[in-house]
C-alpha positions as CSV (number, residue, x, y, z in Angstrom):
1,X,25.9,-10.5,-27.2
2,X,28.8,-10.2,-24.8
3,X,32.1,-11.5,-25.1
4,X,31.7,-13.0,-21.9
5,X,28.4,-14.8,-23.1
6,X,29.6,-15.7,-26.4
7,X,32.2,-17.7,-25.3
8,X,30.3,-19.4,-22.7
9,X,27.7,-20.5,-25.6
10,X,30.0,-21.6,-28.5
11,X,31.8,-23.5,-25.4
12,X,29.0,-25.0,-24.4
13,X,28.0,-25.9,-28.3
14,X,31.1,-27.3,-29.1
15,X,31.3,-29.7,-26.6
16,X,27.2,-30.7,-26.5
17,X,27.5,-31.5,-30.4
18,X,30.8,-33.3,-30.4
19,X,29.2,-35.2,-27.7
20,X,26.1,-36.2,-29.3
21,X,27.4,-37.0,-32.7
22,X,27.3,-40.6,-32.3
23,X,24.0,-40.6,-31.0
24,X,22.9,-39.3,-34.6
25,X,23.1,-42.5,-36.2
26,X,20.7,-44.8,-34.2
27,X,18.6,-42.5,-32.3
28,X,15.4,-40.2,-33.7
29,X,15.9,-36.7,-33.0
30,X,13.5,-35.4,-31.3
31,X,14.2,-31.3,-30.9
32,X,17.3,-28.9,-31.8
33,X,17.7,-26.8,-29.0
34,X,18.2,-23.0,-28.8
35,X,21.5,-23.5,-28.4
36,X,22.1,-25.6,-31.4
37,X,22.3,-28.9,-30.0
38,X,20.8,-31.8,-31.4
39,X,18.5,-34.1,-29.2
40,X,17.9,-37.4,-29.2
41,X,15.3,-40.1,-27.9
42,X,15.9,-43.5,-26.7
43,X,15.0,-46.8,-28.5
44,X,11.8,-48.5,-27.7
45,X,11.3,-50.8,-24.5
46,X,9.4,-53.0,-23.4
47,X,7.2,-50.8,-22.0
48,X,6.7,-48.7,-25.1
49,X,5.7,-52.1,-26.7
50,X,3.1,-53.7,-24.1
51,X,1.4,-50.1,-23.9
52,X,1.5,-49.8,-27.6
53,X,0.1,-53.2,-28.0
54,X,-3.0,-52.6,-25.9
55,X,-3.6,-49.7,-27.2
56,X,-4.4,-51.5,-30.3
57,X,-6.9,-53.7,-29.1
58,X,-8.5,-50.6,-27.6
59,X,-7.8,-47.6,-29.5
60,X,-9.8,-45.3,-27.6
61,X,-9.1,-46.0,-24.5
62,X,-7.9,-42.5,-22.7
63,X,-6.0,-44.6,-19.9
64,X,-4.0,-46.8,-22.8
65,X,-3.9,-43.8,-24.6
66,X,-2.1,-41.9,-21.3
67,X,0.1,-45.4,-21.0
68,X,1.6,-45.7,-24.3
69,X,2.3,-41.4,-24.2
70,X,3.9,-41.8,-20.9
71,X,6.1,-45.0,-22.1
72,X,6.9,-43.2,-24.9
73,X,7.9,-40.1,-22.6
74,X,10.0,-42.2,-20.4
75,X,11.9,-42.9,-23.3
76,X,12.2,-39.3,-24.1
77,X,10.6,-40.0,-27.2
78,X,8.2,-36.3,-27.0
79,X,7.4,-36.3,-30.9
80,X,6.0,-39.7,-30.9
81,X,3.9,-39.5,-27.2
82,X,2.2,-35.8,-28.6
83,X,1.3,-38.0,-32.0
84,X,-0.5,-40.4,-29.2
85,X,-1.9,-37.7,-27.3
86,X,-3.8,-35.9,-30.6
87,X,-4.9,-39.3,-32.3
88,X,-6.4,-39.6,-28.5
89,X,-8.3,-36.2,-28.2
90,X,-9.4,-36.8,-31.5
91,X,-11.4,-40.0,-30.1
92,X,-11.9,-37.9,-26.5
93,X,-11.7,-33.7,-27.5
94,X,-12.8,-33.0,-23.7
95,X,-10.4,-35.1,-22.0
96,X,-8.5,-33.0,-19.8
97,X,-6.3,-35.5,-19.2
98,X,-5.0,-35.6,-22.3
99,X,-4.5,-31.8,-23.2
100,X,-2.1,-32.1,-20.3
101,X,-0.2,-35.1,-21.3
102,X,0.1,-33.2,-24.8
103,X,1.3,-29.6,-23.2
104,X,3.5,-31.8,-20.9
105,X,5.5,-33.4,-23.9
106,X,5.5,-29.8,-25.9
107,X,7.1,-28.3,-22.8
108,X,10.0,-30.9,-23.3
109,X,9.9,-30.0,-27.0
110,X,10.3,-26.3,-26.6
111,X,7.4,-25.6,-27.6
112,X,6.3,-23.4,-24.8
113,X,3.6,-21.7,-26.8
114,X,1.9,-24.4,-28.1
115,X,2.1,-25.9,-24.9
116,X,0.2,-23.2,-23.2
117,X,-2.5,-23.4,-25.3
118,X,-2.9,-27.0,-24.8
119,X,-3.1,-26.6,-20.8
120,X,-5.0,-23.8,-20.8
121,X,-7.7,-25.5,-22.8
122,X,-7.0,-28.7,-20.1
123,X,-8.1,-25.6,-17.2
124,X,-11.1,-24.6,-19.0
125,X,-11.9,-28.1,-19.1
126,X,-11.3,-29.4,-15.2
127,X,-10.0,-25.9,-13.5
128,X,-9.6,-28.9,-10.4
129,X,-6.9,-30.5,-12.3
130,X,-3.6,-29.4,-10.3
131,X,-1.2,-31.0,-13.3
132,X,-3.3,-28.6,-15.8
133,X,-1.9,-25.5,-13.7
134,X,1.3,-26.5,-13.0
135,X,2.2,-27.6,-16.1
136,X,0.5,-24.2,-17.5
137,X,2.7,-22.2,-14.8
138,X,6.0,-23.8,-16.5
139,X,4.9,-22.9,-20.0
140,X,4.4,-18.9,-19.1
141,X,8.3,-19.3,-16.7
142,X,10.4,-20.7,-19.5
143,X,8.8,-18.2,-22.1
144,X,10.0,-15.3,-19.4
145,X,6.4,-14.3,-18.2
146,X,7.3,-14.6,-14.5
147,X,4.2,-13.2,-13.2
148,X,1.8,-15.1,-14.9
149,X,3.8,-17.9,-13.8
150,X,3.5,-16.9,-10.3
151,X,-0.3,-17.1,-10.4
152,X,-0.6,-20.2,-12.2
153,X,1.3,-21.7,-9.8
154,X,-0.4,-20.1,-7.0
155,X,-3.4,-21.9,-8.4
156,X,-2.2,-25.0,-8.5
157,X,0.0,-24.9,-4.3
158,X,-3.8,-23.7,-3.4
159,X,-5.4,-27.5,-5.1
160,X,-2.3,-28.9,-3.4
161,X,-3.6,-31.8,-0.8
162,X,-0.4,-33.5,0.3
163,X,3.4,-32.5,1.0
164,X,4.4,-33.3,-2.2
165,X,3.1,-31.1,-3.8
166,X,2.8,-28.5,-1.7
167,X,7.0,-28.4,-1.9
168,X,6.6,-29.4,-5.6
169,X,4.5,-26.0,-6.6
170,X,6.3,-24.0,-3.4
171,X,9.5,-24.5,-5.4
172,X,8.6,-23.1,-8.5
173,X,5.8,-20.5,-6.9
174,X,9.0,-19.1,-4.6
175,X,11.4,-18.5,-8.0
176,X,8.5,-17.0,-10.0
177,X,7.6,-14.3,-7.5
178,X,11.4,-13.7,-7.0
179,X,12.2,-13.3,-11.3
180,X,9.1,-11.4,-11.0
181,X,10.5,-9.1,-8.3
182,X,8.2,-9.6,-5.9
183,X,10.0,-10.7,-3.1
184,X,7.6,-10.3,-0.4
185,X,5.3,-12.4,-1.8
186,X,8.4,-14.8,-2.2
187,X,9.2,-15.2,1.3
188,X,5.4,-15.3,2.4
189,X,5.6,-18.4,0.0
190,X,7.6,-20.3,2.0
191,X,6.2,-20.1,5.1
192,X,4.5,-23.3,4.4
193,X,7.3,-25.5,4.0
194,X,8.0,-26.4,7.9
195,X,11.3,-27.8,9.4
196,X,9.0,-31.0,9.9
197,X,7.8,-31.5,6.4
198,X,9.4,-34.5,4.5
199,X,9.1,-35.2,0.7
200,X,7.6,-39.2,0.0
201,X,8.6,-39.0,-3.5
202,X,12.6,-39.3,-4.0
203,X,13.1,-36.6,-6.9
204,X,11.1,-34.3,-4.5
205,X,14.0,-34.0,-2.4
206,X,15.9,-32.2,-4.7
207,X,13.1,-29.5,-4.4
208,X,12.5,-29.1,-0.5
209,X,16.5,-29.1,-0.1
210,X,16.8,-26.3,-2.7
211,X,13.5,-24.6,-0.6
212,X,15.7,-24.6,2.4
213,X,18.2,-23.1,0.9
214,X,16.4,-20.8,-0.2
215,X,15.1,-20.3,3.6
216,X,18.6,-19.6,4.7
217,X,18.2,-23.3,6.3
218,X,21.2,-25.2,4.4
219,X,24.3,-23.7,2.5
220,X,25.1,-23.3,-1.1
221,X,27.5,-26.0,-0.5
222,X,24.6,-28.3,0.7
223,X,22.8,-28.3,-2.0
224,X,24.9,-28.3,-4.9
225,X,25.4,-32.2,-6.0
226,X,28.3,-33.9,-7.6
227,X,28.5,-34.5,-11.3
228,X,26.2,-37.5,-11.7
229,X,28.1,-40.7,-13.7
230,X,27.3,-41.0,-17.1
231,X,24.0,-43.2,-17.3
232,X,23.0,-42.2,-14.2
233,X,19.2,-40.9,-14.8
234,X,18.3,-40.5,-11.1
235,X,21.5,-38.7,-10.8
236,X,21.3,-36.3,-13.7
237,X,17.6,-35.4,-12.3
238,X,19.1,-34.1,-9.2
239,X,21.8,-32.1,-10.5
240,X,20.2,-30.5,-13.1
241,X,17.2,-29.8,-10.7
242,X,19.8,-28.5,-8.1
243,X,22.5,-26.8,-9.8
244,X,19.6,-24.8,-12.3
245,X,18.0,-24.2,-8.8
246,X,21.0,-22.5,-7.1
247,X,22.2,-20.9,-10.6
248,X,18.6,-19.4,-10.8
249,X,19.2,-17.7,-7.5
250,X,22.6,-15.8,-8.5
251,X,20.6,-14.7,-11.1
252,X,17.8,-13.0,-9.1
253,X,20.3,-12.2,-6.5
254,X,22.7,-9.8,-8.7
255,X,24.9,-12.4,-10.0
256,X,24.9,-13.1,-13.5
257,X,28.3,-14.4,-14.2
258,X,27.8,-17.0,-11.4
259,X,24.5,-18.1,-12.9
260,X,25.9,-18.7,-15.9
261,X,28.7,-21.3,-14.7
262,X,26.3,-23.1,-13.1
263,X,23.8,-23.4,-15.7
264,X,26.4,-24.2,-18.5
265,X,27.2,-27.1,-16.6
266,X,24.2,-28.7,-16.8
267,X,24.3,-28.7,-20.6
268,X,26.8,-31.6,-21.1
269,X,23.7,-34.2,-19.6
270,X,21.4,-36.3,-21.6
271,X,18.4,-35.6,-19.3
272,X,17.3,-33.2,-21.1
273,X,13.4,-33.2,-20.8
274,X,13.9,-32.4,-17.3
275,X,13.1,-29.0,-16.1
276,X,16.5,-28.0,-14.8
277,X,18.4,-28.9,-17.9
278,X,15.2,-26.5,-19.8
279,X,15.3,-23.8,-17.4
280,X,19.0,-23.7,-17.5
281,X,19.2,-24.0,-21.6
282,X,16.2,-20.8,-21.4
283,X,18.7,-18.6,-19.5
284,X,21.7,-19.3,-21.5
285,X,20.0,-18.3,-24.4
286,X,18.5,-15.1,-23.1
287,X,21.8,-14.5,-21.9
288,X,23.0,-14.8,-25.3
289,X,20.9,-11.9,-26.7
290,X,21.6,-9.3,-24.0
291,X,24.0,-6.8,-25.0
């Protein structure tokens, strides 16, 4: 490990667990990351309770089954929605539905692996099912296989119907092909996202903003948000999303040192089930083991 990386790890340690302690006595830890950081979910809500309650009176019901996993979810609580999501496929083993609620929560569990078995089970079940590729596409990019990652995505911008989600999988498709180092393919991949396409989902703007930056369209400066408050879930979203986005593109683009300040200060948030806090916590630890 380098000297330079070292630091930047035990840094970013020291201040995640001092952070978190307090957490340790009224939360249920849920994962340790790779970084030694312990992670916690929320209480129950009332959502949690009202989907867990009609569950009951239907127990195998796939749709209650999906709405008490995704309460549970929303509450970061990932060990307890994949317990939901295997007493479900054991009423429903061909659901597809529910192999990709499953791999979803192992994604935010680290458990990339696992996670790609689930989904690509979910494809062989419904190869239709956009969510089943997408999802697979993120378990093979935060385990570092870039180019399978590229073509699941592929898969899932070609069953793409609306503007969502074509900037949705453009986002991720783009950065594959470009940690795969094929940059031709990269740029061809953004061909499709216009100057007059518009996200109708909020979070999605984080995405089509980092897209045009990665067109040359809007400067670093443009794209990088503030430090969200604490608390602030819609907030944190945005800068992990953002900041992991434009970190990721040092990377690729020859700057290491760079990447790593940006990622490292994403680690202090407590969103982290989203896919910019992951993707940034997967680089630092690479980084960590590189000579």
């Amino acid at each position: 490990m380098s000297s330079l990386f070292r630091r930047a790890i035990v840094g970013v340690s020291s201040v995640l667990i001092s952070g978190s302690v307090f957490l340790a006595q009224s939360q249920q830890l849920e994962v340790t990351s790779g970084l030694g950081r312990k992670l916690y979910a929320l209480p129950d809500n009332a959502a949690i309770q009202a989907a867990r309650s009609e569950l009951a009176k239907d127990p195998h019901n796939v749709s209650l089954v999906l709405k008490l996993s995704k309460a549970q979810a929303g509450q970061r609580q990932y060990k307890e929605a994949i317990m939901t999501d295997t007493r479900g496929i054991a009423s429903a083993p061909s659901d597809a539905d529910l192999y990709i609620e499953r791999g979803h929560r192992e994604l935010g569990l680290r458990q990339f692996r696992s996670a790609m078995i689930d989904l690509e089970h979910a494809v062989s079940l419904d190869p239709a099912k956009l969510d089943a590729h997408y999802h697979l596409a993120l378990s093979h990019y935060f385990e570092g296989e870039f180019p399978e990652a590229a073509r699941s995505f592929k898969t899932a911008l070609d069953l793409a119907k609306t503007s969502d989600s074509i900037i949705d999988c453009s986002a991720w498709l783009y950065v594959s092909l470009r940690r795969a180092g094929q940059e031709a393919e990269a740029a061809e991949s953004l061909k499709r996202i216009t100057p007059e396409m518009v996200n109708t989902e909020p979070h999605l703007k984080f995405y089509l903003q980092l897209l045009r930056f990665y067109q040359g369209a809007l400067p670093e400066s443009a794209v990088l948000p503030s430090r969200p408050a604490a608390g602030d879930t819609d907030g944190e979203l945005s800068f992990n999303t953002q900041t992991y986005g434009v970190g990721n593109w040092h990377l690729y683009s020859g700057d290491p040192k760079k990447a790593a300040e940006l990622f490292r200060s994403v680690m202090p948030g407590e969103a982290w089930n989203s896919w910019g806090f992951i993707g940034a916590e997967t680089e630092l630890i690479r980084m960590s083991k590189t000579p």
